[in-house]
TILO-425040 format. One record per residue (C-alpha): x negated, y negated, z negated. Coordinates in steps of 0.001 Angstrom, whole numbers, padded with zeros to 6 digits, always signed. Example, Ala and Ser with C-alpha at 12.3 -4.5 7.8 and 13.67 -1.06 7.14 Angstrom:
<recs>
-012300+004500-007800/-013670+001060-007140/
</recs>
This chain:
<recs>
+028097-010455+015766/+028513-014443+014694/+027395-016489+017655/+024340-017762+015913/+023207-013819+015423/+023808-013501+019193/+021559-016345+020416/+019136-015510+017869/+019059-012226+019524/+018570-012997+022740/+015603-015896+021774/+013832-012622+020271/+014322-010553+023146/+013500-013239+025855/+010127-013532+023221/+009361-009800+023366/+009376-009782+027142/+006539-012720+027361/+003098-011519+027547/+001041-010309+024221/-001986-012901+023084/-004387-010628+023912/-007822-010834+021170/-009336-012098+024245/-007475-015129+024119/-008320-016155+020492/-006579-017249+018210/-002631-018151+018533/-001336-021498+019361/+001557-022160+016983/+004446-025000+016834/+004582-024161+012439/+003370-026610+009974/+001691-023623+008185/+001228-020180+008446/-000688-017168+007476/-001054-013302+008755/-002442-010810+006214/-003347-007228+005916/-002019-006132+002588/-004092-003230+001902/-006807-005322+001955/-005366-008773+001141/-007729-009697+004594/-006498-013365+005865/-006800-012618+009743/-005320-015992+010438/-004488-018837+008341/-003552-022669+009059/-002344-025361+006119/-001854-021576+004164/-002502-023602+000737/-000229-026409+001633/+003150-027638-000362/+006102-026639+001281/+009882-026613+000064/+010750-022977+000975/+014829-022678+001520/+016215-019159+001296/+012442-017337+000990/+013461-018232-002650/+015345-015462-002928/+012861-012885-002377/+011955-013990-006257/+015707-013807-006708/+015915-010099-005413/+012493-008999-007491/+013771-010034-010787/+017218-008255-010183/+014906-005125-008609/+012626-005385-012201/+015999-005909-014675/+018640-004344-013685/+019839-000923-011901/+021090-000477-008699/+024131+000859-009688/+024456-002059-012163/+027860-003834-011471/+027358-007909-011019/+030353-010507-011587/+030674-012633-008554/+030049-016185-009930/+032334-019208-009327/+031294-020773-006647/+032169-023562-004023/+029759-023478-000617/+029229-026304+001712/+030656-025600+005041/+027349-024695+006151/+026370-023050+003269/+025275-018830+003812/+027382-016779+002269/+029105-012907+002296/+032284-014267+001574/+032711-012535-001844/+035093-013680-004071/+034499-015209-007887/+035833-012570-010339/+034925-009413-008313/+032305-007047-009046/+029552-006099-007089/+026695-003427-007721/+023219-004413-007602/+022459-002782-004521/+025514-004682-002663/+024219-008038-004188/+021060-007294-002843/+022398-006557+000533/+023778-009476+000742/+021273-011958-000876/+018591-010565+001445/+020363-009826+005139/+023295-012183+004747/+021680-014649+002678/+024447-015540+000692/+024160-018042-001646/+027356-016899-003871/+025398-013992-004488/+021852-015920-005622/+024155-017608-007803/+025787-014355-009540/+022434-012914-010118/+020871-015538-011673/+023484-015503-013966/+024082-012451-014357/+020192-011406-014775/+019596-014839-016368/+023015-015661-018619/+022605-018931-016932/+020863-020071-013833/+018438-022678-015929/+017259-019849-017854/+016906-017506-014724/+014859-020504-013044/+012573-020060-016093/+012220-016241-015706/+011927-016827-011782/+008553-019440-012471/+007400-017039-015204/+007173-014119-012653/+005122-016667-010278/+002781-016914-012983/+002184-013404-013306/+001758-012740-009793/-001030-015423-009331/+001568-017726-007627/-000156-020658-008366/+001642-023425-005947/+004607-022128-006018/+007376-023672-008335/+011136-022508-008278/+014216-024915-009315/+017031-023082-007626/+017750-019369-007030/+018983-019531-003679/+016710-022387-002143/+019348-024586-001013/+018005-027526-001941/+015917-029375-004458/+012075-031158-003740/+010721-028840-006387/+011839-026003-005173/+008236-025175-003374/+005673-022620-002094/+002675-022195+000038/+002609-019840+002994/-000142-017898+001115/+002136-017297-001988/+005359-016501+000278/+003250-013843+001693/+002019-012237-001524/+005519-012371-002736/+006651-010951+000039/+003914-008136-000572/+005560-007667-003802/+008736-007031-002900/+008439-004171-000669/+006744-002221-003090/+010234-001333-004356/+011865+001477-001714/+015228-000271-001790/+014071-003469-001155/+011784-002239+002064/+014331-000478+003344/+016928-002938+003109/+014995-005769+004884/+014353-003285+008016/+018063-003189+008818/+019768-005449+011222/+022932-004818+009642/+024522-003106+006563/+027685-002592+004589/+028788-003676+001205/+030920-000757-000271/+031733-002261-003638/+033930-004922-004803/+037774-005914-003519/+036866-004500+000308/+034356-002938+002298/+032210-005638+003931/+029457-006135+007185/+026623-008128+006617/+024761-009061+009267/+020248-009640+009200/+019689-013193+009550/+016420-012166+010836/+016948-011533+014562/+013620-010009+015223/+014532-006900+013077/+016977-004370+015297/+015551-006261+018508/+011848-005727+018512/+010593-002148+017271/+007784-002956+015517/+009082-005814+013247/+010454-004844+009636/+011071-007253+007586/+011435-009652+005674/+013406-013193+004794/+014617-016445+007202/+014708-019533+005550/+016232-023279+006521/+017365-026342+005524/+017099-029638+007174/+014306-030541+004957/+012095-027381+005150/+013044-026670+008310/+012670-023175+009965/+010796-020564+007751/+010445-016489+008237/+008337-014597+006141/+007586-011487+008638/+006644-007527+008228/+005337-005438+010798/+003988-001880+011616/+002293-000530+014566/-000014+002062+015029/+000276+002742+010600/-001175-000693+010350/+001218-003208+008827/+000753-006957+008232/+002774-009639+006723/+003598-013028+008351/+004763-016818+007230/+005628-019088+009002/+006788-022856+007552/+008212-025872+008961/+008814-024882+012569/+011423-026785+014611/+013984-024042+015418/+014712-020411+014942/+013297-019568+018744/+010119-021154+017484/+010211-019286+014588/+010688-016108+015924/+008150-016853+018863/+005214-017903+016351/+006147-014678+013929/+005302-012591+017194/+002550-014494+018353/+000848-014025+015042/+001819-010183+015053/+000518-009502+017916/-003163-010943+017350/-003097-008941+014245/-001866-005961+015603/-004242-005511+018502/-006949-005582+016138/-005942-002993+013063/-005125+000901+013484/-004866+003108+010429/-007527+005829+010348/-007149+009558+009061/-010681+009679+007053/-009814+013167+005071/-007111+015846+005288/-006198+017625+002165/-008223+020616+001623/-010997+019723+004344/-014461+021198+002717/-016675+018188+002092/-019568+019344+000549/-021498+022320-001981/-022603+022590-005195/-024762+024735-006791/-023843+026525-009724/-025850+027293-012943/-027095+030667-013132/-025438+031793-010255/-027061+031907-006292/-024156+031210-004524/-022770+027343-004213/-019445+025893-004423/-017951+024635-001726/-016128+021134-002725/-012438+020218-000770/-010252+017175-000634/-007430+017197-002980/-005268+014799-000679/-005105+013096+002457/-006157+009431+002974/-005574+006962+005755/-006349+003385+005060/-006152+000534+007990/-008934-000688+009184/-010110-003147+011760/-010561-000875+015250/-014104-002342+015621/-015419-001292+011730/-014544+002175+010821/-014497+003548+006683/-017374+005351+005083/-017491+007335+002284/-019933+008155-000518/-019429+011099-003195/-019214+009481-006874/-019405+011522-010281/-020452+014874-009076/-022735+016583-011586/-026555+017824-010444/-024798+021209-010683/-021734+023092-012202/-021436+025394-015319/-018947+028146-015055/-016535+029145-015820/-014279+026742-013914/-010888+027485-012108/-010075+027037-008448/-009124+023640-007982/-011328+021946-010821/-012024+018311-009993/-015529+017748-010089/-016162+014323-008632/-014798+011479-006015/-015134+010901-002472/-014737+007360-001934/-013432+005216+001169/-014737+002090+001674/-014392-000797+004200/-016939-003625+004495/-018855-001819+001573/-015268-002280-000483/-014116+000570-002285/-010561+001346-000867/-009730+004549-001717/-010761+007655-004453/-010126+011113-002760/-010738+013752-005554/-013390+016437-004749/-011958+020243-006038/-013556+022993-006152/-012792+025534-003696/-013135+028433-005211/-013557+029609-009241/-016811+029471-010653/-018167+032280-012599/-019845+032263-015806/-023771+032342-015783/-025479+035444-015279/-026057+037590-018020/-029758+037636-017418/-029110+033729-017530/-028273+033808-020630/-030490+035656-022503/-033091+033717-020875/-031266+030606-022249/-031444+031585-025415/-035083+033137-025375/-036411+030311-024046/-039724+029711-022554/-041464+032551-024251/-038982+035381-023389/-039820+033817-019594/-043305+034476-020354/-042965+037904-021786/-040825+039005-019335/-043258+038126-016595/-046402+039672-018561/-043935+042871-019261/-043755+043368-015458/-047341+042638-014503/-048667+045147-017102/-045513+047829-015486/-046780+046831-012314/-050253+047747-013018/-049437+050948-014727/-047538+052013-011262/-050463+051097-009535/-052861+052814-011626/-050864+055953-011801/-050721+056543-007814/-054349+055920-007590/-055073+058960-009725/-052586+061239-007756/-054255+060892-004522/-057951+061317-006053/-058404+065128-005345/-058398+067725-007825/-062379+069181-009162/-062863+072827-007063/-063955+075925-009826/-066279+077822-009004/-065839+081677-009566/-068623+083171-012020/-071484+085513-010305/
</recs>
């Protein structure tokens, strides 16, 4: 471990051991320019200060460096190493121009490492030239609603137009876990690089992952001129948020405010088992039959929710009743989760059980119609009466004859 990675270490630990911000207590006091803690589920803003402000963003650039390679090319893709000369205190994984990497090894070493040699390859690699990767980079912005956000640079070393808000880091940091690879990746302190001339460690810039449980993700930033950035990921409890933090004046501070800000979210959200999979919800009746259905879940669902407002759910799209026949398992409707009156999730309703067929009787009354009602019902009224009649007349007793004189 470089000395840097040790201290860094330590600052995180020494952090973890101070005493949570309790809900209590409000809302944080941070040392960052800007910063912003969201739910992503929900896209809730539980905190948020300068979130819309201008900032030049350093190395979080290459989270939109990793999601184009993630979107166009494979993992097992193999990259040339560009040339490249980096400043003495430049980032870097120490790869060498001419080798080749796979994608998954550039990755690892873009996102722990942060190596600027491998920005560089990408771009050009994914690009054919960086100028035209910049292009695809601020293209993708535009797509995902990253309105003040503007990219000039894959690796974020420098530039003034190189820029972001905290509330676009943290939707593009949103976006990037939704790949496996990339989720995984940023949730290891340390990993090695198989590919290329030698095997290789790279170490996780981000000191809070490996040293505090909970944290698991996602990308440091600095340069002298944007000064100390992290855009964070945690999970506690199967509620996960995501952090930024912008601007702050070291990488203790950063670290500190990251957990600060986790912790007041985290002491407010759980995640909430509302169904199990195959849990009877509710009955139906069933045309021309007496028995109902009985209606199950067809998965599970557990959304996050704040610990003071817990889901509801409403049924959606179920018929006044079903027609046979229908197999076991039929979906027949929705039950849907919701959160403030917000639909978040659609559990489908099956059916438990097959459903028959109408009746026979049903059916011939179907296609009767309302007369064949009616002249069934006069049919047995007049059969009725007939029974009647006829036991009347068996217990009236018999005329005696009389003998003749």
């Amino acid at each position: 471990m470089t000395g840097a990675l040790r201290v860094g270490t330590l600052l995180a630990l020494l952090v973890l051991l101070l005493p949570a911000v309790s809900s209590a207590q409000g809302r944080p006091s941070l040392s960052a320019s800007s910063a912003i803690l969201i739910e992503p589920s929900s896209g809730e803003v539980i905190y948020a200060r300068n979130a819309y402000t201008r900032h030049q963003i350093a190395s979080t650039t290459k989270m939109m460096t990793a999601l184009l390679l993630l979107e166009n090319r494979s993992l097992t893709h193999q990259i040339r190493v560009a040339n490249y000369s980096p400043g003495a205190a430049e980032s870097t994984a120490g790869l060498i121009p001419g080798e080749r990497l796979t994608s998954a090894d550039m990755l690892r070493a873009l996102l722990l490492a942060s190596a600027n040699e491998a920005a560089i390859s990408i771009a050009v690699d994914v690009g054919g030239s960086q100028k035209n990767f910049v292009r695809m980079m601020n293209a993708r912005a535009k797509l995902a609603g990253l309105k003040r956000t503007h990219f000039s640079n894959p690796d974020g070393l420098s530039g003034a137009n190189n820029y972001s808000t905290a509330r676009d880091l943290a939707t593009l940091g949103v976006l990037l876990r939704e790949n496996k690879f990339a989720r995984d990746l940023v949730n290891r302190a340390k990993a090695t690089l198989t590919s290329g001339k030698h095997r290789r460690v790279v170490e996780n810039r981000n000191t809070l992952v490996g040293s505090v449980p909970w944290m698991n993700g996602i990308k440091t930033g600095h340069t002298s001129a944007a000064g100390y950035l992290l855009v964070g990921g945690a999970i506690r409890d199967g509620a996960e948020l995501i952090s930024v933090v912008m601007g702050e004046p070291s990488e203790a501070a950063r670290n500190a405010d990251t957990l600060k800000l986790m912790r007041y979210g985290l002491g407010r959200y759980h995640s909430v088992r509302v169904v199990s999979k195959g849990q009877r919800l509710a009955s139906i009746s069933v045309r021309g039959r007496a028995e109902d259905v009985q209606l199950i879940a067809g998965r599970s669902s557990e959304v996050i929710v704040r610990k003071s407002e817990p889901p509801t759910t409403v049924t959606a799209g179920l018929p006044s009743e079903l027609v046979g026949p229908l197999a076991k398992g039929t979906r027949v409707g929705y039950l849907i989760v919701q959160r403030r009156g917000k639909n978040i999730d659609r559990v489908p309703l099956l059916t438990a059980s097959a459903v028959a067929e109408p009746s026979l009787l049903f059916v011939i009354g179907g296609w009767l119609g309302p007369l064949a009602g009616g002249l069934i019902a006069f049919t047995l009224i007049l059969f009725s009466a007939r029974l009647i009649l006829k036991r009347r007349r068996q217990r009236r007793p018999g005329r005696v004859q009389r003998e003749p004189a």
